[in-house]
N, C-alpha and C positions, 0 to 999 in steps of 0.2 A: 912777739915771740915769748915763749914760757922758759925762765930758767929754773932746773931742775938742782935740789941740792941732797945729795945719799949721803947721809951719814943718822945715825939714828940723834934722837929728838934731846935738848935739855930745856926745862919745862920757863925757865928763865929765859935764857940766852937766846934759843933756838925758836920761843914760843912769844914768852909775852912779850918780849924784849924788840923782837924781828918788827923792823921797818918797812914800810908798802914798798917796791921800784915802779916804774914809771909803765913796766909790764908784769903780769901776775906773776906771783914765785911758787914754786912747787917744794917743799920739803919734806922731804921722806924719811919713817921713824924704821920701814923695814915691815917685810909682811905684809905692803900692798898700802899701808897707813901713811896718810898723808895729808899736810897742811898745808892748802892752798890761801894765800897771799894776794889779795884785790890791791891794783894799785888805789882804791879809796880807804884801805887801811882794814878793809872788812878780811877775820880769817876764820876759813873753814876748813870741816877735818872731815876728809874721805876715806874713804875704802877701794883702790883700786883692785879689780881682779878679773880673771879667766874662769867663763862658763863656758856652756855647751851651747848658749847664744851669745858669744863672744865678749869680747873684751868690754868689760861694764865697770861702773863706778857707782858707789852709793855714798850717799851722802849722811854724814855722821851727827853734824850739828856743829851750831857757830862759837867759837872762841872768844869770851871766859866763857860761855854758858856750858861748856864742855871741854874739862880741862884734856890735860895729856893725858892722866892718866885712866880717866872717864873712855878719853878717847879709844885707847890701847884696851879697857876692856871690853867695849862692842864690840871692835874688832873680832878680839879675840872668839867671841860667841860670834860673831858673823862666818869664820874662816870657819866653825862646828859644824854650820850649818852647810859649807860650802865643803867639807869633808862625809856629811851625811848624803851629799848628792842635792842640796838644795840651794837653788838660783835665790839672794836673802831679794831684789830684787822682784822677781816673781811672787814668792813668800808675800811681801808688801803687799802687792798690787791684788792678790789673794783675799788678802785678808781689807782689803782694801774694799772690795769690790763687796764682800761677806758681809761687812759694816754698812756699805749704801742698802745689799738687800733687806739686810736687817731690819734699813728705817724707810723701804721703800713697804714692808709688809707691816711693820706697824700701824704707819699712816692708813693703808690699804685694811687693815684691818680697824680701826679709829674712824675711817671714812665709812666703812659696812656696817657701821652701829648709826649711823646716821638715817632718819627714816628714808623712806621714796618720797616722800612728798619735800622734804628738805631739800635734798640733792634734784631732786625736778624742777625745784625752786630756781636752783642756782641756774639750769638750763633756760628755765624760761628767760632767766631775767637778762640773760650773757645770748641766746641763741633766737631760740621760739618768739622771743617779741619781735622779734626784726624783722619777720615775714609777713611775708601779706597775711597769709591764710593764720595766722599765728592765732589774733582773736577768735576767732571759729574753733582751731583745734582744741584751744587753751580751755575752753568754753566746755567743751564735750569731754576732754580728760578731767575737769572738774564735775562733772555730773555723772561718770561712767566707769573712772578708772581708780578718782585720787579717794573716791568714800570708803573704797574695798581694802585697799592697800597701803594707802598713802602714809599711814601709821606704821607699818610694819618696818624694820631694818632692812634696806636695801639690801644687805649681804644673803640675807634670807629669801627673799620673793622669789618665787621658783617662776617659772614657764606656766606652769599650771593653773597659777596665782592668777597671772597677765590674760592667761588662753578665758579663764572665766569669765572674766570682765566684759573680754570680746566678743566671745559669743553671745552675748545679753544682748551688745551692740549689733551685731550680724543677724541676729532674729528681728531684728525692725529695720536696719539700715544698712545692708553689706556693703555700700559704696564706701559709710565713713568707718565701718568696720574695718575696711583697709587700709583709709588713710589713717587709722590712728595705729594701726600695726606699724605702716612705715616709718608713722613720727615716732612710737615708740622704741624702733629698732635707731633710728638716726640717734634718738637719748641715749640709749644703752653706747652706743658707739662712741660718743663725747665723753661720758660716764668709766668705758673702759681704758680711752684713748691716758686721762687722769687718774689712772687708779683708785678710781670711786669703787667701781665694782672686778672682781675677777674674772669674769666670764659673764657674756653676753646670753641670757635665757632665751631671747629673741632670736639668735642668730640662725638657726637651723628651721625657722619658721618661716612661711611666704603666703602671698594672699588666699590661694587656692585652699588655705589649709584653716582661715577665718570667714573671709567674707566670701571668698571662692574666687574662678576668673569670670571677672562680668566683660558682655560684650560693651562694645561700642555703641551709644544711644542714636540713635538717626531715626528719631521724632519731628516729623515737617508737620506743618498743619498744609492742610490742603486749602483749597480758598473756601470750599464751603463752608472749615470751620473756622477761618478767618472771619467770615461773614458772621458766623455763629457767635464768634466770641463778640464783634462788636454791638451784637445785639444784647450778649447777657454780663459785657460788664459792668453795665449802667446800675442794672441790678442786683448787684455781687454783693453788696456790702461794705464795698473798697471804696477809700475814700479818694476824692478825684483826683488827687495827686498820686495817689500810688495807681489810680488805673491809668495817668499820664505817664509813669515812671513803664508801666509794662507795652505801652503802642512805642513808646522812644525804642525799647530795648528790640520791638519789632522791625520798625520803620529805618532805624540807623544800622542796626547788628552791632550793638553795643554789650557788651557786658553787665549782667545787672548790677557789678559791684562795680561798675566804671560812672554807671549813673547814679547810684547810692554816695556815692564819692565828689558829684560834682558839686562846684559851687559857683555862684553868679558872675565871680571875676574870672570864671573860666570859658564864657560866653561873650563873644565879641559878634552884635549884629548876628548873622546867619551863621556863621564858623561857632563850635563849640570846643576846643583844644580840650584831651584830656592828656594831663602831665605825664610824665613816663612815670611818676611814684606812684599813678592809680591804675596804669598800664598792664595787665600781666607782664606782656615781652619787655617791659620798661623800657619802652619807647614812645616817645609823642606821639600823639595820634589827633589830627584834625579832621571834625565830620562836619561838612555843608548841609547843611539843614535842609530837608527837601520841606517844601511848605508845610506837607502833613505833619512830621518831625516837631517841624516852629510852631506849629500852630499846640502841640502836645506841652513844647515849656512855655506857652503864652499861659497855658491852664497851669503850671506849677507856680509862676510869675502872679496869679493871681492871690495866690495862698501865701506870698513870700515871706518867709521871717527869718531874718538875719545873712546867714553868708551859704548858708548850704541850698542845693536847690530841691531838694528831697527830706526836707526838716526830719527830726522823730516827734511825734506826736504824744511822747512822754519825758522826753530830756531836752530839756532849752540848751541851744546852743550848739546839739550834737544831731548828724543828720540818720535818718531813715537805715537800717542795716539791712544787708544782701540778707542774712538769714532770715529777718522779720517779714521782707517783703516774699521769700520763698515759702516761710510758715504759712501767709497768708493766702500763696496762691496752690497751696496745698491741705489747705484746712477745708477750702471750696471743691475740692475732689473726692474727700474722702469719703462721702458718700456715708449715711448712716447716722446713728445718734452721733451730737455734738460733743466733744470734749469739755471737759470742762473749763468753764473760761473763754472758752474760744466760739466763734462764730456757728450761727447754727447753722446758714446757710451751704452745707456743708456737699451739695450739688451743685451749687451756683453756678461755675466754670468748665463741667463735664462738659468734653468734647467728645463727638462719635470714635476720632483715631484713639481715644483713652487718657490716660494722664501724659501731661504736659508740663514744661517746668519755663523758667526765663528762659534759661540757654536754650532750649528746641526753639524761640523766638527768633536768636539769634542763626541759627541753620535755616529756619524759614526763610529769613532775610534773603541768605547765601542763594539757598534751591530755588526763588523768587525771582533771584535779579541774572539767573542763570537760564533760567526760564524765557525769561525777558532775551536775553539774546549781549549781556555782558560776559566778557572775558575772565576767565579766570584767575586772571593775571590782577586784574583789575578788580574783582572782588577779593581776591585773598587782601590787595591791599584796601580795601576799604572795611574789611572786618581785623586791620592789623594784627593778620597771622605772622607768628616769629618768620623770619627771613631763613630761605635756603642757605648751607654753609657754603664754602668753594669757592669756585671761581665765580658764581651768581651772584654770592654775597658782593664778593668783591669787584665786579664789576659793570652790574646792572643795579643802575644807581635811578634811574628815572621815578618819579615819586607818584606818576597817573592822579596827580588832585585833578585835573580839567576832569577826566574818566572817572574819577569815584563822582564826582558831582554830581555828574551824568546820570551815571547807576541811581546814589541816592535819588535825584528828583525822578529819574522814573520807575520807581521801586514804590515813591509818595505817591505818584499819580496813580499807581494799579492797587494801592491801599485807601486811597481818596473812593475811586468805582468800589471799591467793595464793600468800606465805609456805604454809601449812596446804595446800595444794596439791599443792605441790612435795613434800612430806612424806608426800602419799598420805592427808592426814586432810580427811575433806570438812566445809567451815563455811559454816554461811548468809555469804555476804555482807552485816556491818552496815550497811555504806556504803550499801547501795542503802534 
């Protein structure tokens, strides 16, 4: 309980002098001014009063550091204020809030003198590296976006600035034209969320408007060019391990960056486990080797060096990259004089259906073993597509390994007859 004592204040007796009780003490100078008493001995001097959002209290400052009559003159300009129609209360939290903006627009503008390539810095290093895809983006806004701009103060880089860059990129490649609009627009987003920048230049922007809407690719090879390819990758130019890295990526429907990724302790006998960290869905995924499959990392197995199973053939120690292997089986397409530095054989790999990439290897797989007379069910899980949400997720738990096995070995044996094909040697088809 608070005892209360009215009688106005003596700066001695009533002030310095006043002893703590065992519960706080209230003593009042008049006018609302008042010296509140901690029974820890602590005392402070308020301002009690009546607004138009009720009964409030403000506080004056702690005793000595504000004596009586220190006290009695806030006051007194506080009641001004509260005579002019002003809550001092409100006032505060006013001018309160004025102060944070103050130093929320300075920062904001301290942070805008900062270039794009600085502030993309701090992205990459906090965000973008964490991703899978991160090395690839990282890669391509270093050669397309950060030469243009990356100097310039971030507070300045218009839309127009970004829109430039992209377009360069949309005249030879609209797919990554769009992924790097969306990566760009996720930066600016992080960028805003920190008061880096004020306004998102991206934000009113969407694919249709750089690289366009592209369809959906649904690229199968048929078996004739199945057969085709295993006749001409011998003589591609490719050396045997990367043209083992492209039958794996056929024969299992693996990902080419899931076999760029793998390494020797990932290979147990005929099970190849890839970790859920190389996984897109980030989830484990075990492939049973159909013999064809084994018999493709026997040939990588013979090249071995070190821990990776797809070495790079210019970095000791680091293995083969999804990009370098797509470079290369896009170099063999493009038909025409050679690039510079790069392979002349620049037909090698033309197929009749047109150009082709890993991943259409990986849908072959899929329209193969469908073909063949597997369940769908049963290939989505043996090419580990992410999982249905719902009730499926949660309660169709069955994992079909006995059935992927299946699928794989008879997926190998109808790429083994067309292998034997190619070769001019004719084999019943086990598969069927």
């Amino acid at each position: 309980m608070v005892r209360r004592v009215e009688k106005p204040l003596n700066e001695r007796k009533d002030v310095r002098d006043a002893k703590p009780g065992k519960t706080e003490i209230i003593k009042r100078d008049g006018g609302g001014l008042e010296l509140r008493i901690y029974p820890s001995g602590g005392k402070v001097w308020q301002l009690r009063y009546q607004s138009e959002h009720g009964r409030r209290i403000y506080r004056l400052g702690e005793y000595p550091g504000v004596s009586l009559a220190e006290a009695r003159k806030k006051a007194g300009e506080l009641r001004k204020l509260l005579d002019a129609g002003v809550d001092p209360k409100v006032q505060e939290e006013q001018e309160r809030q004025a102060r944070l903006e103050a130093e929320r627009i300075a920062k904001m503008e301290e942070a805008a003198r900062k270039t794009f390539a600085e502030v993309f810095d701090v992205w990459n290093t906090t965000k973008l590296s964490t991703r899978k895809d991160g090395a690839d983006l990282l890669r391509s806004i270093r050669k397309d976006i950060l030469p243009f701009i990356g100097d310039k103060e971030i507070g300045v880089v218009t839309r127009g600035d970004i829109l430039a860059c992209l377009d360069v990129v949309a005249a030879r490649a609209p797919r990554m034209a769009n992924r790097l609009l969306t990566t760009l627009k996720t930066f600016y987003k992080w960028a805003l969320l920190r008061d880096r920048v004020e306004v998102n230049p991206l934000a009113a922007v969407e694919q249709k408007d750089v690289g366009g809407k592209l369809p959906s690719r649904e690229r199968i090879l048929s078996n004739e060019e199945i057969v085709d390819l295993f006749r001409k990758l011998p003589e591609s130019g490719l050396s045997p391990t990367v043209q083992a890295a492209v039958l794996i990526c056929l024969s299992t429907g693996c990902r080419l960056g899931e076999i760029c990724a793998a390494q020797w302790v990932h290979i147990d006998g005929d099970v190849w486990t890839i970790p859920a960290e190389n996984a897109k869905n980030g989830r484990e995924h075990k492939i049973t080797l159909s013999k064809f499959a084994a018999d493709q990392f026997r040939v990588l197995a013979e090249a071995r060096e070190g821990a990776w199973c797809l070495p790079s053939p210019k970095k000791i120690g680091m293995p083969q990259t999804r990009l370098s292997v797509s470079g290369a089986l896009l170099d063999r397409q493009a038909g025409g004089a050679a690039r510079k530095g790069r392979t002349r054989k620049t037909s090698a790999l033309v197929l009749e259906g047109g150009h082709w990439t890993a991943h259409d290897l990986r849908r072959t797989c899929a329209s193969g073993m469908q073909k063949l007379g597997v369940m769908p069910a049963v290939i989505d899980a043996a090419l580990n597509h992410k999982e249905s949400k719902g009730v499926t997720k949660v309660y169709q738990r069955y994992d079909y390994a006995k059935e992927m096995a299946e699928a794989w070995a008879k997926w190998g044996r109808h790429l083994a007859t067309l292998r034997a094909q190619a070769k001019g040697i004719a084999l019943v088809d086990a598969s069927l």
